[in-house]
C-alpha positions in Angstrom: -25.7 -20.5 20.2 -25.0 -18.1 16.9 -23.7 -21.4 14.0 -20.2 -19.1 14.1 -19.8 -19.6 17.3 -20.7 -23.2 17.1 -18.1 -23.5 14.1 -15.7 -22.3 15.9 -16.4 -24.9 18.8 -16.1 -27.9 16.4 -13.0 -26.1 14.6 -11.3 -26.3 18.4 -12.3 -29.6 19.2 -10.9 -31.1 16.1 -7.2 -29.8 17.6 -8.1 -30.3 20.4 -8.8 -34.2 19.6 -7.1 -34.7 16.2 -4.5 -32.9 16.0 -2.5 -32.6 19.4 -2.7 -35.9 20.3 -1.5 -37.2 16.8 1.7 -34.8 17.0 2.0 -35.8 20.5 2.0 -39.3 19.5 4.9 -38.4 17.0 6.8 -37.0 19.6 6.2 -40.0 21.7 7.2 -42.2 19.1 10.8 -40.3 18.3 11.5 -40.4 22.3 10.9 -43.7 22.5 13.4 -44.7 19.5 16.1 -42.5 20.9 15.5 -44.3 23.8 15.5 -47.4 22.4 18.4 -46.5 19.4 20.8 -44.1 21.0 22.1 -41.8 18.4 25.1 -43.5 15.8 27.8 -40.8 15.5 29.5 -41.5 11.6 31.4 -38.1 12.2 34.6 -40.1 12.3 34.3 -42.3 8.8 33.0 -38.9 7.4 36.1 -37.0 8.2 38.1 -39.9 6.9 36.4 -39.9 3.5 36.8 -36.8 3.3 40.3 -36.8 3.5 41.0 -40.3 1.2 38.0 -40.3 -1.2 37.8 -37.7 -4.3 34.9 -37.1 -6.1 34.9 -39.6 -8.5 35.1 -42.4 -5.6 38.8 -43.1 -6.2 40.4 -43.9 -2.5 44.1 -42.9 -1.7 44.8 -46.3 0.0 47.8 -45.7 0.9 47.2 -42.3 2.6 44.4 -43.9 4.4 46.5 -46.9 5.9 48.4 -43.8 8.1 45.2 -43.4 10.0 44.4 -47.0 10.2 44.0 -46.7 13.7 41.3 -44.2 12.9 39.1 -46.5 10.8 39.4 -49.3 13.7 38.5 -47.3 16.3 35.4 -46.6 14.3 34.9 -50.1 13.5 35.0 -50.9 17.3 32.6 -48.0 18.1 30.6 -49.6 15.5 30.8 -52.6 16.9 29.6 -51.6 20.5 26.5 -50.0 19.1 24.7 -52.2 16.8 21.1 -51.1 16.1 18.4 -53.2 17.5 15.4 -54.4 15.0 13.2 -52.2 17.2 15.6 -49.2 15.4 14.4 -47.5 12.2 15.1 -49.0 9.1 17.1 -45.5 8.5 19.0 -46.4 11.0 19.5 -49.9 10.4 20.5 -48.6 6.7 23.3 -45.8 7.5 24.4 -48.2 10.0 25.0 -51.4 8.1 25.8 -49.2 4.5 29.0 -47.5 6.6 29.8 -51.1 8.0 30.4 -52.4 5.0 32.0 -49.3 3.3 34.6 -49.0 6.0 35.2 -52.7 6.6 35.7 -52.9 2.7 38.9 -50.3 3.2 39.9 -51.9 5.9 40.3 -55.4 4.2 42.2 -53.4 1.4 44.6 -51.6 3.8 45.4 -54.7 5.4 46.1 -56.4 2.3 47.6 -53.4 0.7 49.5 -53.1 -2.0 47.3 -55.1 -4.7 45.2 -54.9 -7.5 42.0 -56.5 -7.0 40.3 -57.2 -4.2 39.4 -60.6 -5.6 43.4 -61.0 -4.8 42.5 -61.3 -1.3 41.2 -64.6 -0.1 37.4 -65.0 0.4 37.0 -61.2 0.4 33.2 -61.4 0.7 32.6 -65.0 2.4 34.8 -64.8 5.1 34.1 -63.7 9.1 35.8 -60.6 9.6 33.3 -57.7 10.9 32.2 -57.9 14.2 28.5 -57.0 14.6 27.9 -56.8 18.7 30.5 -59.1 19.5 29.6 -61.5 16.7 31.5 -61.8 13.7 29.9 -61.8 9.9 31.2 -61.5 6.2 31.2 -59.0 3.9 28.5 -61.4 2.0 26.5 -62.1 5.1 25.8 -58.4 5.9 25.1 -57.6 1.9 22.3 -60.3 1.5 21.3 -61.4 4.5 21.0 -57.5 6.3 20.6 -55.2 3.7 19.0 -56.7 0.9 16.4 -58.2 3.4 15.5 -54.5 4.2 13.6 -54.4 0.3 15.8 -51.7 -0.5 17.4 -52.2 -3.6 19.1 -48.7 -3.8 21.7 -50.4 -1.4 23.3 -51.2 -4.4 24.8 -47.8 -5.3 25.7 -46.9 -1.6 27.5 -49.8 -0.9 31.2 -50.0 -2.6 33.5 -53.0 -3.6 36.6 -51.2 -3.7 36.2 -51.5 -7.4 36.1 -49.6 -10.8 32.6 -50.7 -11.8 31.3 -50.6 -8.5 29.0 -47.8 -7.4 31.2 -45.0 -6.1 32.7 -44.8 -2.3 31.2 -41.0 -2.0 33.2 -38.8 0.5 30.3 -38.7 3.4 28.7 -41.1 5.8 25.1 -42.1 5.3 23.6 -40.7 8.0 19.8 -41.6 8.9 18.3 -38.3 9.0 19.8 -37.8 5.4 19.0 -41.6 4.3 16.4 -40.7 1.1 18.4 -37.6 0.0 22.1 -39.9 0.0 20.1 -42.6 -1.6 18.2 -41.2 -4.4 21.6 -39.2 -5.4 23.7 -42.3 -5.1 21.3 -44.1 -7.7 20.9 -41.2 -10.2 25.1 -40.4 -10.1 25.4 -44.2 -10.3 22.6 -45.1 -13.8 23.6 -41.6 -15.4 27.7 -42.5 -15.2 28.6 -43.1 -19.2 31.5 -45.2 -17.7 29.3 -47.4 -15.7 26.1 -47.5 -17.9 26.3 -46.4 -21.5 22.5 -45.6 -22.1 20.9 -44.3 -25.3 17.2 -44.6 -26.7 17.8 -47.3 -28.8 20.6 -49.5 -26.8 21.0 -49.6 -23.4 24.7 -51.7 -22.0 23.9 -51.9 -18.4 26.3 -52.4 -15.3 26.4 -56.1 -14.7 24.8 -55.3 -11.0 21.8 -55.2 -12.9 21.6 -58.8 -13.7 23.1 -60.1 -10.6 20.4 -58.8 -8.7 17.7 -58.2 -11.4 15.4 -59.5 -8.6 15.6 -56.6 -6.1 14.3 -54.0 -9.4 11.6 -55.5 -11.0 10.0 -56.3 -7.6 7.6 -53.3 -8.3 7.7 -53.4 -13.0 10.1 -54.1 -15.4 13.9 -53.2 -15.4 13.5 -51.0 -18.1 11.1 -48.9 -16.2 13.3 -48.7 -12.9 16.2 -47.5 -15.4 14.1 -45.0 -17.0 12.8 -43.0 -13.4 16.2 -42.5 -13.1 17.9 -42.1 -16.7 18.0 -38.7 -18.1 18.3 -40.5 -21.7 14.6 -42.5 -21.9 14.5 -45.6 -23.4 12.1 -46.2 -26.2 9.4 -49.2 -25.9 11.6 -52.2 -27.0 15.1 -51.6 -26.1 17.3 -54.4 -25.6 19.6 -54.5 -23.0 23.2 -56.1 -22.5 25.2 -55.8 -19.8 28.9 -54.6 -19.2 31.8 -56.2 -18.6 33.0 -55.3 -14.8 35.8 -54.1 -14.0 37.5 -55.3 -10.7 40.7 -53.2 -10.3 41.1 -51.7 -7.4 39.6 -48.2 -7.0 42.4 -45.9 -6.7 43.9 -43.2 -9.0 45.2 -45.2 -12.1 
C-alpha cells in the first residue's frame, strides 16, 4: 500500500474511533440531562424585571405589587420543578439565584411600604420558599444551596433588596448564559465607586467581602481575586478596610 494512502487510512480511523464517538457521547450526555432536568422557563421573572428593575438595580416596588400574582405564579412554577442533583450545576445555579431574587421581592411586596428589609421579621432565617413542596429560608438556600456549589460569584447575582447589595439586574440567569451573567455581575459589582471605592494605594471594600472572605481566597489572597476583576490594580501592600453597608431598601430615593 503507497504510505499516502496508508495515512489517509489512520487519518479515517482516528474519526472514525476518536472523534465520532466522543461527540456522540456529548450528545448522549445533553439528552440524558434534558431527560433527566426538563428545561426551567425564567421567561416570566425576566419580563417582570424588565418592567420593575432599572439599570442601576433600583426596583419600583410598588409598580411590582400590581402583578403580584405574576411573581407567585412563578414562584409556584418554581416550586413544581426543582432541579434534581443529577441537574447541571448551571442549572442548579439559575435556578436557585432566581429563587432567591424573586422570593426576596416577594417578601418586600408583602411587607410593603418600609424601609429596610431588616424591618421585616426574620427576613433571612425564616421558612417561607417552598422548594418541591418543602419550605426553606432565605438563609438556608444562600449557604446551605448556593454557597455549597464553590461558587463564590453567587455573591453579586444574588440581591438583598438593599443599597449595598449587588444589583437586582433586569434579566433572569438563565443556564445556557450562566458564565457570561456571572463574570458581568462581578466586574459591574467590584468596579461600582459606590459600592467599592478602589485606588492603587487604598482599597475600602464592600463589607461582603469580609463576611464571606472564605468563599475568595479559596484559590490566593483577596487582593488577588479583587485585582482579576479591578480595572484600578492594587499595588503589592495595600491595605484594605471595608464599607459601611447600607440596608435601605433598593428603590428610587
Amino acid at each position: 500500500m503507497p504510505k499516502s494512502s496508508f495515512c489517509r487510512l489512520i487519518a479515517v480511523s482516528f474519526l472514525l474511533f476518536v472523534v465520532i464517538p466522543t461527540h456522540t457521547w456529548a450528545q448522549e450526555s445533553s439528552d440524558r440531562e434534558a431527560e433527566i432536568c426538563p428545561a426551567i422557563d425564567h421567561s416570566q421573572w425576566n419580563e417582570l424585571l424588565k418592567k420593575y428593575v432599572d439599570t442601576k438595580g433600583n426596583v419600583a416596588y410598588k409598580a411590582f405589587a400590581e402583578e403580584e400574582q405574576k411573581l407567585t405564579a412563578y414562584l409556584n412554577y418554581l416550586d413544581s420543578n426543582a432541579p434534581s442533583q443529577d441537574c447541571s450545576v448551571n442549572t442548579r445555579l439559575s435556578y436557585y439565584i432566581n429563587l432567591y431574587n424573586a422570593a426576596t421581592v416577594k417578601l418586600i411586596i408583602d411587607n410593603y411600604p418600609l424601609n429596610s428589609i431588616k424591618d421585616i421579621k426574620n427576613p433571612w432565617s425564616k421558612k417561607r420558599v417552598l422548594v418541591g413542596g418543602k419550605k426553606y429560608s432565605l438563609g438556608y438556600i444562600e449557604h446551605k444551596i448556593l454557597r455549597k456549589m464553590n461558587e463564590p460569584r453567587i455573591h453579586f447575582a444574588i440581591n438583598c433588596a438593599s443599597y449595598s447589595c449587588p444589583k437586582l439586574i433586569d434579566q433572569a440567569f438563565l443556564s445556557e448564559t450562566m458564565e457570561t451573567q456571572l463574570e458581568a455581575a462581578t466586574k459591574d459589582f467590584v468596579n461600582d465607586p459606590s459600592r467599592n471605592e478602589i485606588s492603587p494605594e487604598k482599597i475600602q471594600l464592600s463589607a461582603i467581602f469580609k463576611w464571606y472572605k472564605g468563599d475568595f481566597i479559596k484559590n490566593g489572597r483577596l487582593i488577588e481575586y479583587i485585582d482579576h476583576y479591578s480595572r484600578t490594580k492594587a499595588t503589592e501592600g495595600t491595605k484594605i478596610s471595608y464599607l459601611t453597608y447600607d440596608w435601605g431598601l433598593n428603590e428610587a430615593r
